[in-house]
Structure formats: C-alpha cells, structure tokens
C-alpha positions as CSV (number, residue, x, y, z in Angstrom):
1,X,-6.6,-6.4,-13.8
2,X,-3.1,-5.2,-12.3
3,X,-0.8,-7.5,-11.3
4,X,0.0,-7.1,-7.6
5,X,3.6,-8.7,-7.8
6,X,4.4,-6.2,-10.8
7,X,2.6,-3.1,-8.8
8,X,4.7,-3.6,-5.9
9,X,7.5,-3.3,-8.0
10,X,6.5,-0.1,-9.4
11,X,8.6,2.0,-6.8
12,X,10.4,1.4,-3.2
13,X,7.6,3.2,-1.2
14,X,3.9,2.9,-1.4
15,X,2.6,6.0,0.5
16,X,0.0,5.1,3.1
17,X,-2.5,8.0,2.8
18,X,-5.1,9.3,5.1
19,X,-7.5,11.7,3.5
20,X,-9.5,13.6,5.5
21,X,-11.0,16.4,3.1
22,X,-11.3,15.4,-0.4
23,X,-9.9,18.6,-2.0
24,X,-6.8,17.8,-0.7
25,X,-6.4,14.8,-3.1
26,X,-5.7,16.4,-6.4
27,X,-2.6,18.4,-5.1
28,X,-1.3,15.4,-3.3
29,X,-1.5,13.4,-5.8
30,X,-0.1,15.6,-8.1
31,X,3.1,16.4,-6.2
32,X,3.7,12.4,-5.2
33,X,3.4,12.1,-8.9
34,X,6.4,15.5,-9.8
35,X,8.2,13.6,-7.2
36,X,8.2,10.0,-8.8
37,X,5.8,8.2,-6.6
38,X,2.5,6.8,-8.9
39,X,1.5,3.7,-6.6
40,X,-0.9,5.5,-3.9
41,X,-2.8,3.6,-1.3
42,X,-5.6,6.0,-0.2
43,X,-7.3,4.1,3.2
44,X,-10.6,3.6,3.8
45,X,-10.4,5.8,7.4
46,X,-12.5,8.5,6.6
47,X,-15.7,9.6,5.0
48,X,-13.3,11.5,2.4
49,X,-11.6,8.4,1.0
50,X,-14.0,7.4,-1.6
51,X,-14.3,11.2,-3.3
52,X,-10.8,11.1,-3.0
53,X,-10.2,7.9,-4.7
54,X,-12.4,9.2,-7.6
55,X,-11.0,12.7,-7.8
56,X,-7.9,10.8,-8.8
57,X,-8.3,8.3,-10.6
58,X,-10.5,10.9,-13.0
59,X,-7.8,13.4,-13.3
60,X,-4.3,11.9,-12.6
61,X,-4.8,8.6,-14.7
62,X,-0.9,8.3,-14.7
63,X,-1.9,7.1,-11.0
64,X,-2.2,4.1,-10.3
65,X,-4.4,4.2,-6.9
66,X,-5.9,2.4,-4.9
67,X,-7.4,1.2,-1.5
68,X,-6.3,0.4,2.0
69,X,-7.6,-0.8,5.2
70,X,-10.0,-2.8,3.1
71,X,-11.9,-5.0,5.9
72,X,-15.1,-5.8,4.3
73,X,-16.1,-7.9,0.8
74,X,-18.3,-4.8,0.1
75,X,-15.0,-2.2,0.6
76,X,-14.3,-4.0,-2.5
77,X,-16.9,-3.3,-4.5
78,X,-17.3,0.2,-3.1
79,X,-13.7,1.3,-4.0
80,X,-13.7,-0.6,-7.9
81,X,-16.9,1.4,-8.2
82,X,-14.9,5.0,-7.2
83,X,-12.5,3.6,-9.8
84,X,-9.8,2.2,-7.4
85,X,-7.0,-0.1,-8.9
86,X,-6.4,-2.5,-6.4
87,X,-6.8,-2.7,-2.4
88,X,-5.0,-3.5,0.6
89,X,-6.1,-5.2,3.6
90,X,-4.9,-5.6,6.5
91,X,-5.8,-9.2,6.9
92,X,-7.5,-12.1,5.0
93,X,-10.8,-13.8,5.9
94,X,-12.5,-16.1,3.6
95,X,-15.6,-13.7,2.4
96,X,-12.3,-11.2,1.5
97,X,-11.0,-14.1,-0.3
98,X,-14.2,-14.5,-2.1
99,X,-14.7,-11.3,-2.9
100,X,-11.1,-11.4,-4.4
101,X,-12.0,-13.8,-6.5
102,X,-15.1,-12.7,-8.1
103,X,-12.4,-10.2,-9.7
104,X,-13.5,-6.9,-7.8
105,X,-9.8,-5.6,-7.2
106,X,-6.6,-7.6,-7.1
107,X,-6.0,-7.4,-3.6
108,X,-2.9,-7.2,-1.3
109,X,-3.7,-9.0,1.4
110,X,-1.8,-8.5,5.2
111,X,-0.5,-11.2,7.7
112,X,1.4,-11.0,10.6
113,X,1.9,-14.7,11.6
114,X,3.4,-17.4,10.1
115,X,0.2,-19.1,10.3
116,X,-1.6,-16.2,8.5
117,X,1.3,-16.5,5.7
118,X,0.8,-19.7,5.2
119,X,-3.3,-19.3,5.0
120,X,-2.9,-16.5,2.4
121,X,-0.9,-18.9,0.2
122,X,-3.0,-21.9,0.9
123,X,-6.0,-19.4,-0.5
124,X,-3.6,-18.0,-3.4
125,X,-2.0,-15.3,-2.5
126,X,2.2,-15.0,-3.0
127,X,2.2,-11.5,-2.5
128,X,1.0,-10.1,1.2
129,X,1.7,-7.4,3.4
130,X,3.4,-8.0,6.8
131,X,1.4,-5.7,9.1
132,X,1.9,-4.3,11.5
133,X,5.6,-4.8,10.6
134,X,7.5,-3.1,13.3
135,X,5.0,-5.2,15.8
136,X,5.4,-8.2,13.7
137,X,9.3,-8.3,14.0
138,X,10.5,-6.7,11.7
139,X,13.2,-7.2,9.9
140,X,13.5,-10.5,11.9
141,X,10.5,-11.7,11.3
142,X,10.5,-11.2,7.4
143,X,14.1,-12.9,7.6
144,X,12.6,-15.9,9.2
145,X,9.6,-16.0,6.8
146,X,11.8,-15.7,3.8
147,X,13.7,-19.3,4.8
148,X,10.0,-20.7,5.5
149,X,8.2,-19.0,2.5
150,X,10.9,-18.6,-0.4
151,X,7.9,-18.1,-2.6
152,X,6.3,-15.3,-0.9
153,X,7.5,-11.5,-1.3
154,X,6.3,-8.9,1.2
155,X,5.3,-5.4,1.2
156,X,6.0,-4.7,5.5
157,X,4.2,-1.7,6.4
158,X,3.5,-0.5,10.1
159,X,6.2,1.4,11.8
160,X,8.8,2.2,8.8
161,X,10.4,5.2,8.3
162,X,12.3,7.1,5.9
163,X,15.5,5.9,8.0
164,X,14.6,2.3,8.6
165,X,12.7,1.8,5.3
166,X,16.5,0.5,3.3
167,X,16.9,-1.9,6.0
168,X,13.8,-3.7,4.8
169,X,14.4,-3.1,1.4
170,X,17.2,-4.7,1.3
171,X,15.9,-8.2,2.1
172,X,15.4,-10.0,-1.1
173,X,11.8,-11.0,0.0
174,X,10.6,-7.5,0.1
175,X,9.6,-5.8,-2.8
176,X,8.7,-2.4,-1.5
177,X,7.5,-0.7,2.0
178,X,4.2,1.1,3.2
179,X,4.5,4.2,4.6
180,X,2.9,7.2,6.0
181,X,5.8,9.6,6.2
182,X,5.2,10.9,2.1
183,X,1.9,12.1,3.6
184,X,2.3,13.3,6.9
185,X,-1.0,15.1,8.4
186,X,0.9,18.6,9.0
187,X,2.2,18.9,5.5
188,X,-1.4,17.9,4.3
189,X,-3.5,20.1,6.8
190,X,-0.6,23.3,5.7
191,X,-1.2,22.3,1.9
192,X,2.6,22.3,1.5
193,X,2.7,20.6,-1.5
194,X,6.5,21.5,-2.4
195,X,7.2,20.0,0.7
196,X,5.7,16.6,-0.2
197,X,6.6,16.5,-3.7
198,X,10.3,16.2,-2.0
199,X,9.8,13.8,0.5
200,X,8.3,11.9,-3.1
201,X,11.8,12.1,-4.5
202,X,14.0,11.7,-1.6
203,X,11.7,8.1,-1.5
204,X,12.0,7.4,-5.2
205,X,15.7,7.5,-5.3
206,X,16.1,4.6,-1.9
207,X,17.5,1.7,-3.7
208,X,16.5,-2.1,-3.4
209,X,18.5,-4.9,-3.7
C-alpha cells in the first residue's frame, strides 16, 4: 500500500474534487495531470464519485487517486473496490480505525482538536488532516499543535485558498494543503479544461519550506 506521509509529499496541493457527472473525470484528470498535479482526492458527495474513481484509475494510472469524505468502514471497501489509492476522512472513529487496519486503504484521517490529534496517534496515525482548517484555527492552531505534537505532520484543508495556501505551507508541520479551488464547479460545469490545467500549474510551482 501507499505511504500516506510520502503521498502527501507528492505535491503542495491535493485538489479536493466534487464530481457530479462521471464524464467529467477523464478531462479533469487529465488536465490536473498536463498541469503537474497527480494526487487527486475525488469525495464521496455524489452518486458520480465511484464511476469517477474508476474512470481514472483505469485510464490515467500516472494518477494516483483516491477518496474523500470517507465516513463509513464500508466507504472503504467500496472505493479499494473502484480501485481507489487511499482515502480521506474527515474524522476518526474506532470502526474507521478498524477498517484501516484490515488494510482496505491507507487512510488520512481528519481532526480538529487537540484531543482528536492526540486520539489519532494513540490509534496510529502521524499523518492527519486538520479539518475544517480555517474553523480549526488555522495557522494558529497548527502552530500550537506543532509544539504539542512534533511528531505529527498535517495536511489542513477547509477554507484555503490559492492566496492563503503558502502561509500554511510554510509551517514545517504541514506537508501539503486540500483544496477546492483546482476544481472549481464553474470551470467543471463549462468543461474549461485549459482553464484548469493552469490553475494545476500555478499550484505545482507554490513552494514549501
């Protein structure tokens, strides 16, 4: 299986992508992929996500996708079985946890508290994904967790932008961001693929320290 720490090192940005027709998969993927961008997080929001999933991961298998908004043991399953790579959620129970480790999909897990941090580690988890971020605190926040948890990187998504996303990257407990903005629903709805494909390179080229 992948390893999560070395997947969220892949790029700066993992796009956050709502799919809501499954033809639209292929051409987004291809143009995130022209524009540098091969992590994709495809959620689990809609009854498209699944086809879309496997449209990929058949023809762009340079991709390395996966799931999102992962919030039951058998979204797990599910998405390994449409040929997903690994899955995000945006928090931990214990049946997640179980699942996890019966080796379905590496999963990124999300917290938002200290508390929840310190649970996912407890459980086995260094690498999580403070969400909602912006919510959460922010930059603040992940400062304040990085003194606490010196052994635990972050992927904040929630709230980031193209302008805010260096701020975070920056920190030297974040390994990348989550965000919608390579995807937006008017680009995908217009099928202005060029369009994406820059956002994709504008995001490869943010730096992290």
């Amino acid at each position: 299986m992948l390893d999560i720490e070395a997947l969220l090192n892949d790029g700066p940005v993992i796009p956050v992508i709502v799919i809501q027709d499954a033809e639209q998969a292929l051409p987004l993927a291809r143009a995130l992929l022209a524009g540098g961008v091969r992590v994709l997080e495809v959620t689990l929001r809609t009854p498209a996500a699944l086809d879309a999933v496997a449209a990929i991961a058949a023809e762009h298998p340079q991709a390395i996708v996966g799931v999102g908004t992962v919030t039951r043991p058998e979204d797990l399953a599910r998405s390994a079985a449409a040929g997903a790579q690994f899955a995000v959620s945006p928090a931990l129970t214990r049946s997640l946890v179980a699942a996890a480790r019966e080796g379905a999909l590496p999963l990124l897990p999300g917290a938002m508290t200290p508390s929840e941090v310190l649970q996912a580690r407890e459980a086995g988890f260094t690498a999580l994904k403070l969400f909602p971020a912006a919510q959460a605190g922010g930059i603040g926040m992940l400062r304040a967790l990085g003194s606490v948890f010196p052994d635990v990187t972050f992927c904040p998504t929630g709230g980031i932008d193209a302008v805010s996303a260096p701020d975070y990257l920056a920190l030297p407990n974040v390994a990348c961001v989550g965000g919608s903005w390579l995807a937006p629903p008017a680009l995908l709805k217009a099928g202005d693929w060029g369009a994406i494909e820059k956002l994709a390179r504008a995001t490869s080229a943010l730096a992290r320290t």
